[in-house]
C-alpha positions as CSV (number, residue, x, y, z in Angstrom):
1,X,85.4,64.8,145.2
2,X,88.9,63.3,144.0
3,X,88.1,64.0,140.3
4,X,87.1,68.0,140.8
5,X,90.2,68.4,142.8
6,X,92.0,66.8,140.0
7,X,90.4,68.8,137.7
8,X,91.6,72.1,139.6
9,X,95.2,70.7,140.1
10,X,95.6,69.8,136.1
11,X,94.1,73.5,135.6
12,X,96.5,75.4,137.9
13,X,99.3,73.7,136.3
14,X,98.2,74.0,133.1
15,X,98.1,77.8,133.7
16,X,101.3,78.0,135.4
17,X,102.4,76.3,132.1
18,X,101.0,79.3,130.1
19,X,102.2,81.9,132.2
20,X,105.9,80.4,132.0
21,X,105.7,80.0,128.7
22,X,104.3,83.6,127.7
23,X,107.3,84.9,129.9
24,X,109.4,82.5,128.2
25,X,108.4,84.0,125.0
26,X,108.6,87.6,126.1
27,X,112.2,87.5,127.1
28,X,112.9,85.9,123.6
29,X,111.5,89.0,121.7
30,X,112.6,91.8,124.2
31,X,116.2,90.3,124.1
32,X,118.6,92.0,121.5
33,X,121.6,91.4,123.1
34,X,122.0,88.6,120.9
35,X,120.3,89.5,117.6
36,X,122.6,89.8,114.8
37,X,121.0,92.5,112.1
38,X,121.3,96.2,113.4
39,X,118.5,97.8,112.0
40,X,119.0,101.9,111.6
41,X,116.6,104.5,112.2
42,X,116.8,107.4,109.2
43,X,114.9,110.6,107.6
44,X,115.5,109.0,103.7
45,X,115.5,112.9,102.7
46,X,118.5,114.2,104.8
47,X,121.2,114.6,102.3
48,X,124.0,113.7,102.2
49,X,123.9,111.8,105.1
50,X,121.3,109.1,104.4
51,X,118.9,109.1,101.7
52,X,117.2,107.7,98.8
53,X,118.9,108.4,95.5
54,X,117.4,108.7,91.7
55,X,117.3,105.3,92.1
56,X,115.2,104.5,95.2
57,X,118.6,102.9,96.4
58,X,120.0,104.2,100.0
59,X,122.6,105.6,100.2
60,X,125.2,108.6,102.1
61,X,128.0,109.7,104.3
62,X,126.2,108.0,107.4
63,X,125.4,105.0,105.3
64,X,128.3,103.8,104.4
65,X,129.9,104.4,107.8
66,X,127.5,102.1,109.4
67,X,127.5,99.6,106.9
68,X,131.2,99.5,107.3
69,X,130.8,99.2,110.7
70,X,128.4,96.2,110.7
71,X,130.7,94.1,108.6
72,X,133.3,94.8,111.1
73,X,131.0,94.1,114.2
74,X,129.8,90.9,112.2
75,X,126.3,91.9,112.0
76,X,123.5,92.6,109.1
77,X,122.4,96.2,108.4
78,X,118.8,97.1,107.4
79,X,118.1,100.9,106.8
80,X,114.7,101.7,107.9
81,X,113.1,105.2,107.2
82,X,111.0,106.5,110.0
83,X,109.1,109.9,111.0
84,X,111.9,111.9,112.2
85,X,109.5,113.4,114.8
86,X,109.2,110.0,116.5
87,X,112.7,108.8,116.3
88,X,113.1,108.3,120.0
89,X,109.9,106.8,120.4
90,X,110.7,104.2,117.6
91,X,114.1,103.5,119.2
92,X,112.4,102.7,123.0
93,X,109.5,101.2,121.3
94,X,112.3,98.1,119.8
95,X,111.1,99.2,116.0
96,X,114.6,100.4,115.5
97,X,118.0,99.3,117.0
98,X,119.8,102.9,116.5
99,X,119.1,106.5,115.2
100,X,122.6,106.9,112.7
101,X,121.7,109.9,110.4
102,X,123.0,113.3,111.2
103,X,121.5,113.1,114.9
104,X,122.6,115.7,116.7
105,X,123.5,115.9,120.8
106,X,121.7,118.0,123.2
107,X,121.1,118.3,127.0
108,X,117.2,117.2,126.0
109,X,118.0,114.5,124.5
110,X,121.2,113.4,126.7
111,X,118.2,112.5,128.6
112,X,116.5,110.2,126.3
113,X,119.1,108.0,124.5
114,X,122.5,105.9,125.2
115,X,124.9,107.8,122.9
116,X,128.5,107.5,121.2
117,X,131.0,109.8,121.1
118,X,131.0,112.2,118.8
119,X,132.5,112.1,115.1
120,X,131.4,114.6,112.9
121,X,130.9,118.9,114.0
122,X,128.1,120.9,112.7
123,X,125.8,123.8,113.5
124,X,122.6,125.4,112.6
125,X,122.7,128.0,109.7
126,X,120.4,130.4,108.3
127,X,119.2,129.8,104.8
128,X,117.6,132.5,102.8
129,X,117.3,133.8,98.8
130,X,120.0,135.6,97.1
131,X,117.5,138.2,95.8
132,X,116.3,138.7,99.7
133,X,117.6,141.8,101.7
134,X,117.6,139.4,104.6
135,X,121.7,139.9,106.0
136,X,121.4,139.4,109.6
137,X,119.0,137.1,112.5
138,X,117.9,141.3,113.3
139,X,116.3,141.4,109.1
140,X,113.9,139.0,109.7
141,X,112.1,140.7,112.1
142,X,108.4,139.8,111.3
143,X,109.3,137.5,108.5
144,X,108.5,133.4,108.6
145,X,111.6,130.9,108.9
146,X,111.2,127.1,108.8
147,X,112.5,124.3,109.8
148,X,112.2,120.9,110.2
149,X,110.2,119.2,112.9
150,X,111.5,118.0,116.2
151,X,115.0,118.7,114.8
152,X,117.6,120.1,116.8
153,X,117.3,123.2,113.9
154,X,114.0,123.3,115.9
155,X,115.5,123.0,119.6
156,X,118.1,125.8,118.4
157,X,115.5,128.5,117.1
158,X,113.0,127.9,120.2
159,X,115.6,128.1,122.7
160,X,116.1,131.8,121.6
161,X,112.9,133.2,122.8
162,X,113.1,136.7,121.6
163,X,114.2,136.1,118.4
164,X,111.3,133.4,118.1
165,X,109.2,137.0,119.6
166,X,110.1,138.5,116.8
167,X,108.8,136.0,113.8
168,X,105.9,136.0,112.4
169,X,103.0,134.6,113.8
170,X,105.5,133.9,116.9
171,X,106.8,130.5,116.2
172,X,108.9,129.1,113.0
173,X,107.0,127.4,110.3
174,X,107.4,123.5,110.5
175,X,108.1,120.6,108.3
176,X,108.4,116.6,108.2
177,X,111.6,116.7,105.9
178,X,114.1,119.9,104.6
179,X,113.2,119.4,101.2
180,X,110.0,121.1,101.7
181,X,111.7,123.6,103.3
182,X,113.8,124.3,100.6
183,X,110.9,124.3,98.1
184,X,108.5,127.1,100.1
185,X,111.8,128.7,100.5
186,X,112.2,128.4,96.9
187,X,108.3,129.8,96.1
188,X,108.7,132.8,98.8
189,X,106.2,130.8,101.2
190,X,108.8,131.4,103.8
191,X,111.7,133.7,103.9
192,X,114.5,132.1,105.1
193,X,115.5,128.4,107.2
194,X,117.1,127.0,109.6
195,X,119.2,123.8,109.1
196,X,122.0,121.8,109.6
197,X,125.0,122.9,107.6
198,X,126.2,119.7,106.5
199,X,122.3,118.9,105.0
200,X,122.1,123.1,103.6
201,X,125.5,123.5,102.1
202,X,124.7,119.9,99.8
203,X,121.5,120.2,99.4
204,X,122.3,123.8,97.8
205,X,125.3,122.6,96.0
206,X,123.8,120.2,94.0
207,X,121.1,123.1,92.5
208,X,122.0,124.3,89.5
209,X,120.6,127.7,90.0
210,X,122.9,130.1,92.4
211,X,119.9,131.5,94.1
212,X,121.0,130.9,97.9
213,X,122.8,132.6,100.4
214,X,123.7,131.7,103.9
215,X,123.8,134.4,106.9
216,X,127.4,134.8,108.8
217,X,124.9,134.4,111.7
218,X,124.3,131.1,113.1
219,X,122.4,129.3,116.3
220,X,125.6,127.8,117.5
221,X,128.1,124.7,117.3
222,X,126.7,121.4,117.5
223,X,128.0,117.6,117.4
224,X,126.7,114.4,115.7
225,X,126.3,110.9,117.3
226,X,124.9,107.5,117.2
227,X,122.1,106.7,119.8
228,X,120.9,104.0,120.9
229,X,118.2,102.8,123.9
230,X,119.6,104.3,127.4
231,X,120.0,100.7,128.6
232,X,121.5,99.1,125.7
233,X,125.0,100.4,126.9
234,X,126.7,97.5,125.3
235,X,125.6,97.9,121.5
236,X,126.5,101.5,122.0
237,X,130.2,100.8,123.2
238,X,130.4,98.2,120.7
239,X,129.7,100.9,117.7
240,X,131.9,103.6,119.4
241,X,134.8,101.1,119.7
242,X,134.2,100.1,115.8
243,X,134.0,104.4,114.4
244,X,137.4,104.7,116.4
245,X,138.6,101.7,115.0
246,X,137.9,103.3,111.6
247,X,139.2,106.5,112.6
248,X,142.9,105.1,113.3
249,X,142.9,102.7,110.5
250,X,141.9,105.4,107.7
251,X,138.9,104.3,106.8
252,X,136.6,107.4,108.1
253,X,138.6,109.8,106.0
254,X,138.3,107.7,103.4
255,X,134.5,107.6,103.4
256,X,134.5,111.4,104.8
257,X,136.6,112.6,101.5
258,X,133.7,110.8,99.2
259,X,130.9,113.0,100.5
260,X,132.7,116.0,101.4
261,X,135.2,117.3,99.1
């Protein structure tokens, strides 16, 4: 009778043993508030802000501001390209640490991420073929326009119902990355897109062929930021502190001057 309530004892604390030690274990892998490599969430297609060059080798304006930035926050950097599309579900999911690549802020996802101040403007501007009579939103009544997936180009366009009314086929024609965009732009699959400026007006001045044109219209103002998970409040003020840092010393208009003269 001893011996089987020893035998129960020694297996109720060896369990309690487990269980302490898988919790033990979980708080070491869901802590990051010590972890010293930042690891950043990007498209590797949206130029100029973080991409893959000729040479497979990363690079852009938002690249070299957080690369700056993690030398001056003492920490290691590791670009990691996701699905655009599930950027926020990467960041909650602990796969990345930030999203740092032309992310743009809106009331949707306000909701969704811990986020920096702003520090570059942009806005969403209508793309379309020289050779195209397309002049105004009003000219492409019944035409196709694409955009990227889950991009705030996306959020823009939807948001204005009627015009979306008018497309054809009722909804814009969707992509995982601009540069198809461009291409079926390119082709006549679509007739015109919707992007960010900053990504349109490089992408098109690095063509060789003048065969572009962008509308006077536009789906509005818009700001970029760093996000991060809602709760990790402290990496967030940590990166905002560091980009004004940069700001008063000189070293984002240095880096701003390289990619956008």
């Amino acid at each position: 009778m001893k011996i089987n309530k020893l035998k129960k004892l020694t297996i109720i604390a060896i369990s309690l043993l487990t269980v302490v030690g898988l919790l033990g274990c979980s708080n070491i892998n869901n802590d990051t508030s010590n972890k010293n490599e930042l690891i950043i969430g990007y498209d590797n297609t949206f130029v100029p802000m973080g991409y893959l060059d000729e040479k497979g080798n990363t690079v852009g304006f938002d690249v070299d501001l957080a690369t700056e930035a993690s030398k001056r926050m003492n920490m290691n950097i590791k670009f990691q390209s996701i699905d655009w599309s599930m950027k926020e579900a990467e960041l909650n999911s602990g796969n990345i640490d930030v999203i740092w690549n032309g992310y743009t802020l809106t009331e949707e996802r306000k909701e969704k991420v811990a986020y920096t101040d702003s520090y570059l403007d942009n806005k969403q501007i209508i793309v379309t073929l020289k050779k195209s009579n397309i002049k105004y939103k009003s000219d492409l009544l019944g035409k196709s326009i694409g955009t990227q997936t889950d991009s705030s180009g996306m959020e823009a366009v939807l948001k204005d119902t009627e015009f979306v009314e008018d497309l054809k086929n009722k909804e814009p024609v969707l992509y995982d990355t601009f540069d198809k965009a461009f291409r079926d732009l390119e082709i006549g699959r679509i007739d015109a897109l919707v992007a960010d400026e900053v990504l349109a007006r490089y992408y098109i001045a690095q063509k060789k062929d003048d065969i572009y044109k962008i509308l006077d219209e536009d789906f509005g103002k818009e700001v970029f930021i760093v996000a991060t998970k809602k709760e990790n409040t402290e990496l967030k003020d940590k990166i905002n502190s560091t980009l004004n840092e940069m700001k008063n010393d000189g070293t984002f208009d240095e880096i701003y001057s390289k990619w956008f003269k």
